[in-house]
Backbone bond lengths (Angstrom), bond angles and torsions (degrees), N, CA, C in turn:
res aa  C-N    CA-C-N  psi(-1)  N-CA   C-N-CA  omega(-1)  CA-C   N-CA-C  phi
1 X - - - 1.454 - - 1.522 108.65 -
2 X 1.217 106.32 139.75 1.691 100.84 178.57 1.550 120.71 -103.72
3 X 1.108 117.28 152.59 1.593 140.38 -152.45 1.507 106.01 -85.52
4 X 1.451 128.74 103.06 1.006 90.77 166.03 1.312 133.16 -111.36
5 X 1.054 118.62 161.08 1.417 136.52 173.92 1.803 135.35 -48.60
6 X 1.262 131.58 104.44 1.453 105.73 139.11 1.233 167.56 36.52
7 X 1.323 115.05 -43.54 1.595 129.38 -146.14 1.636 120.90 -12.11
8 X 1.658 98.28 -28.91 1.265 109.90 -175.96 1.708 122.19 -72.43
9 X 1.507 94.19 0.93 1.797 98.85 -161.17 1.534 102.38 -127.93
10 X 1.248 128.33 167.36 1.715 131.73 141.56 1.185 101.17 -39.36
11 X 1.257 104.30 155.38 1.283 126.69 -179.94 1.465 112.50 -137.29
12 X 1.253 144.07 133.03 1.196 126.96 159.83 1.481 117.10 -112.59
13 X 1.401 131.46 102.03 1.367 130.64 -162.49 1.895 95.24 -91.75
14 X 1.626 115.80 139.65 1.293 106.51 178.17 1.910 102.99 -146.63
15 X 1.093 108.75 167.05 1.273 118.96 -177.45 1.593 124.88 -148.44
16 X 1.562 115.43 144.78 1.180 117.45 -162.46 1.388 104.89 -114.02
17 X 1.021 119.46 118.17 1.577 144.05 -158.02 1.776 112.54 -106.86
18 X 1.274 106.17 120.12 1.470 109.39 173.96 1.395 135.98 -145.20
19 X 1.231 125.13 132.80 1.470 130.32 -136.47 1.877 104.15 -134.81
20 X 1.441 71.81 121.42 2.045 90.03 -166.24 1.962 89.26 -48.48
21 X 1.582 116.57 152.10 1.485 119.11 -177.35 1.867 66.53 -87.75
22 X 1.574 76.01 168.90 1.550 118.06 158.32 1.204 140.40 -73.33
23 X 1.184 113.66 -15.24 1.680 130.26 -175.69 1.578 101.51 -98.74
24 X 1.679 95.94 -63.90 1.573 101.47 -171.12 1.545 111.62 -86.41
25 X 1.557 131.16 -37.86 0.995 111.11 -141.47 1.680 138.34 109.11
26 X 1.443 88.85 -30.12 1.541 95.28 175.53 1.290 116.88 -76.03
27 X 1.420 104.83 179.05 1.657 112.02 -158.59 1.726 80.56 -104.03
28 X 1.531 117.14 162.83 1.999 111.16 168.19 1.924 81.16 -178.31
29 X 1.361 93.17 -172.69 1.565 104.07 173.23 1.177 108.69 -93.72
30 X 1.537 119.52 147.76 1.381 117.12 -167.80 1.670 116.68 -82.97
31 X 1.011 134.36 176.96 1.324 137.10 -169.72 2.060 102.43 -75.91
32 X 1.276 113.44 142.04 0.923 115.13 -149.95 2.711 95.95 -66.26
33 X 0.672 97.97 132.62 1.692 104.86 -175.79 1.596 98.88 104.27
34 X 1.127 131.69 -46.92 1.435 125.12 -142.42 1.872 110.12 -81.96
35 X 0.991 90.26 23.37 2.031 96.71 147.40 1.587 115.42 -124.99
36 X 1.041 125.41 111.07 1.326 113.07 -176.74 1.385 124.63 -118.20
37 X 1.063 143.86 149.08 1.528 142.11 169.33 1.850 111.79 74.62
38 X 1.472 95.34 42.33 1.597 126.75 176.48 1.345 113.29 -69.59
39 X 1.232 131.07 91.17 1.643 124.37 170.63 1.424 132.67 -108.73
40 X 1.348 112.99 159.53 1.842 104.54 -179.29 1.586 101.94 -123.88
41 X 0.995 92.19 168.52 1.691 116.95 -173.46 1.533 106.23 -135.84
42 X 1.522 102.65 164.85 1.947 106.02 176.11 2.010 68.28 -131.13
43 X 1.761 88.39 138.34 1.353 92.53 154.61 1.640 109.86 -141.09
44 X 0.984 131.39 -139.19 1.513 144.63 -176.97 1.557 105.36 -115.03
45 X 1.335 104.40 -38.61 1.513 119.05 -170.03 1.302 123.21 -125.34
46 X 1.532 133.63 121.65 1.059 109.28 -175.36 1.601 119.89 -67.20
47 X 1.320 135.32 42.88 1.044 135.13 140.45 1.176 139.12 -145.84
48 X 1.706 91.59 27.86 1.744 108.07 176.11 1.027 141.42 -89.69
49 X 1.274 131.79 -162.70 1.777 128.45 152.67 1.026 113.46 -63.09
50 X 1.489 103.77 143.12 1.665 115.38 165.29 1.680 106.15 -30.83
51 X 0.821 126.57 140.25 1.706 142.31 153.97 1.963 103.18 -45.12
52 X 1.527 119.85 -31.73 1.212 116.27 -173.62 1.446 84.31 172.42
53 X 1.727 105.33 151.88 1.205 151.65 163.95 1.331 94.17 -33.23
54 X 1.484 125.04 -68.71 1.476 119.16 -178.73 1.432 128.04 -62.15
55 X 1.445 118.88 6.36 1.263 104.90 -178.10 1.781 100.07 -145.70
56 X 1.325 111.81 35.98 0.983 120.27 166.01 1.390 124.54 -123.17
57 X 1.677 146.51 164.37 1.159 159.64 -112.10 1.946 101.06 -31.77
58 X 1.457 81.97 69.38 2.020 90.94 163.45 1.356 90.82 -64.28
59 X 1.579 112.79 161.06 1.130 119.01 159.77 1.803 119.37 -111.83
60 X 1.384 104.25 144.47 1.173 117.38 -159.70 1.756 122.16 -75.77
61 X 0.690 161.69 139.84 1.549 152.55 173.57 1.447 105.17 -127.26
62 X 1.531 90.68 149.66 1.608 109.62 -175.92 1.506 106.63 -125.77
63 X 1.628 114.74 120.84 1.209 99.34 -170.30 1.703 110.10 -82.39
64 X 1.483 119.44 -161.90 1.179 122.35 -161.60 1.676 113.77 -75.00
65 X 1.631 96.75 -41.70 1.161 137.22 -141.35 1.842 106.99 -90.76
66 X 1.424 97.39 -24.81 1.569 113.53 -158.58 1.687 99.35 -139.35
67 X 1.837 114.36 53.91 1.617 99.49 161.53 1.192 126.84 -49.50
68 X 1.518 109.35 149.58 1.411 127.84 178.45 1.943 98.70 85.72
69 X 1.246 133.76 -26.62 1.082 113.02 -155.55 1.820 113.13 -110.77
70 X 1.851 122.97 96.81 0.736 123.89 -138.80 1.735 107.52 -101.52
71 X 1.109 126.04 154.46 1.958 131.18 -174.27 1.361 101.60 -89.11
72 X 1.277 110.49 167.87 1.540 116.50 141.00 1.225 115.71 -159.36
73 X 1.478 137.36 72.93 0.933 147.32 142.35 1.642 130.72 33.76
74 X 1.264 140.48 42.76 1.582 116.22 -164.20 1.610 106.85 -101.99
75 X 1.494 134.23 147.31 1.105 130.29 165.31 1.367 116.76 -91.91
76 X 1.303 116.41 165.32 1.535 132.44 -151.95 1.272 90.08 -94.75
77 X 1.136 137.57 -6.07 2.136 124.00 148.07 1.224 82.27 -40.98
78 X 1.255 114.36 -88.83 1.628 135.02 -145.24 1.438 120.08 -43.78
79 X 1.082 119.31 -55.40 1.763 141.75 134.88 1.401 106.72 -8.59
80 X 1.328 121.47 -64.03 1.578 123.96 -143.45 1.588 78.32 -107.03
81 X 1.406 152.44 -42.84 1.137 136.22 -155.38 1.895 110.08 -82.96
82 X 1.874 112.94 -29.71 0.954 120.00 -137.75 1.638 110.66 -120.55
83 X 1.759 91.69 -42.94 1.260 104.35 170.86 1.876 121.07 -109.57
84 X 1.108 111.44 -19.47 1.507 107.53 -166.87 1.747 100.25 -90.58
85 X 1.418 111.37 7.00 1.584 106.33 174.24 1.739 110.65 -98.83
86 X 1.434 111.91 -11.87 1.566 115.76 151.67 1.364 107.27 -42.79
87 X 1.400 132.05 -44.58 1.569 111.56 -164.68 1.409 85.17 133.72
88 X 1.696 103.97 144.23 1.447 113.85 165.53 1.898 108.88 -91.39
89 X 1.499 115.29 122.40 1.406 129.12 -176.91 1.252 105.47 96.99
90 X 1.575 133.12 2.28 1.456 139.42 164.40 1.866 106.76 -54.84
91 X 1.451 113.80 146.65 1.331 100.65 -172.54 1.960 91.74 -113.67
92 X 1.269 99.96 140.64 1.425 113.29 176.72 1.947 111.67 -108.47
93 X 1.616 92.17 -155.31 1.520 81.66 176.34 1.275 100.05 -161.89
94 X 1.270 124.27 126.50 2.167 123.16 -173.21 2.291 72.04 -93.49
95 X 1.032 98.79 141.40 1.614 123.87 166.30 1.450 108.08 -124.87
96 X 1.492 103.91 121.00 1.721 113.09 162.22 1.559 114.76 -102.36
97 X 1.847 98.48 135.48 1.584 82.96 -173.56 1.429 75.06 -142.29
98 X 1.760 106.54 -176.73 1.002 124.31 -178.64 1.525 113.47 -106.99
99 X 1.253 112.79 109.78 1.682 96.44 -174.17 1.326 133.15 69.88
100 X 1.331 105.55 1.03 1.542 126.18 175.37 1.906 96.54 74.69
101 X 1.492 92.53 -4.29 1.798 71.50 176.69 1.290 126.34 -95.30
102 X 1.462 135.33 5.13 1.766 150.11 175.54 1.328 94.42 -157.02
103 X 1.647 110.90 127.40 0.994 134.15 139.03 2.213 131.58 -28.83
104 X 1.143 126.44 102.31 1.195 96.13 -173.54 1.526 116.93 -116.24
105 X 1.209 119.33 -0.81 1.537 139.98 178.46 1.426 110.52 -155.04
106 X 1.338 137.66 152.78 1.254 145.25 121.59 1.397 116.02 -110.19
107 X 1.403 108.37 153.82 1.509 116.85 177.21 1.778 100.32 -116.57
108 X 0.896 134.35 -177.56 1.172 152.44 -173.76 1.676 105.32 -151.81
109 X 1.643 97.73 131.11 1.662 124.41 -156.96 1.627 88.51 -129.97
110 X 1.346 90.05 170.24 1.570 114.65 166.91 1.421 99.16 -153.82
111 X 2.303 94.66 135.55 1.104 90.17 176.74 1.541 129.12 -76.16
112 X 1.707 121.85 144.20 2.137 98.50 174.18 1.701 83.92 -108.17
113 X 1.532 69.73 177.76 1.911 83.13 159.52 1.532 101.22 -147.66
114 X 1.366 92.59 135.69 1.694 102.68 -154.25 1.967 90.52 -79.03
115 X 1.255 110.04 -6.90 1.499 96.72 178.63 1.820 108.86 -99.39
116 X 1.037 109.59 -3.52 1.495 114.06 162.47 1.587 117.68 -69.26
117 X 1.639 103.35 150.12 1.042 102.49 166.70 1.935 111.69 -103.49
118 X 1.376 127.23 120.51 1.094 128.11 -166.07 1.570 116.01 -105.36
């Protein structure tokens, strides 16, 4: 089911990332640095272009405390300029990729508008 969103607020979209070990094969969280240059996007599609310049290759952070599990930060300019003019209950898509060069997750959103009554 998809989450929806805000438009009117920050947002912090995040994702939990996991990387087969080397020995076995298994899937676990990766060692704390060893994904690097992780970005998200808002698109229309989960496999499109950014929606706009401004809300594409955010960069991702991993805190200290929580390997494998990465942020992305967007403010509610960005929200209200980029995504909440799709339509309120329109479904979007935050995309994590690596380097902007492979896709490695999408999630699926819905737009709100925190000044609606729903």
């Amino acid at each position: 089911m998809a989450k929806r969103i805000n438009c009117r607020a920050d947002y912090v979209f995040q994702v939990d990332l996991e990387v087969p070990a080397l020995a076995t094969g298994d899937l676990g969280a990766p060692a704390l640095g060893a994904v690097t240059d992780l970005k998200f996007r808002l698109s229309a599609t989960g496999t499109g272009a950014a929606l706009h310049a401004g809300v594409d290759a955010i960069a991702a952070s991993e805190r200290s405390s929580d390997p494998g599990r990465f942020y992305a930060a967007v403010d509610a300019t960005l929200l209200t300029s980029h995504v909440l003019t799709l339509g309120a209950g329109v479904s979007f898509y935050g995309i994590w990729s690596k380097a902007g060069d492979f896709d490695l997750e999408a999630v699926r959103f819905l737009v709100g508008d925190g000044a609606a009554v729903t």
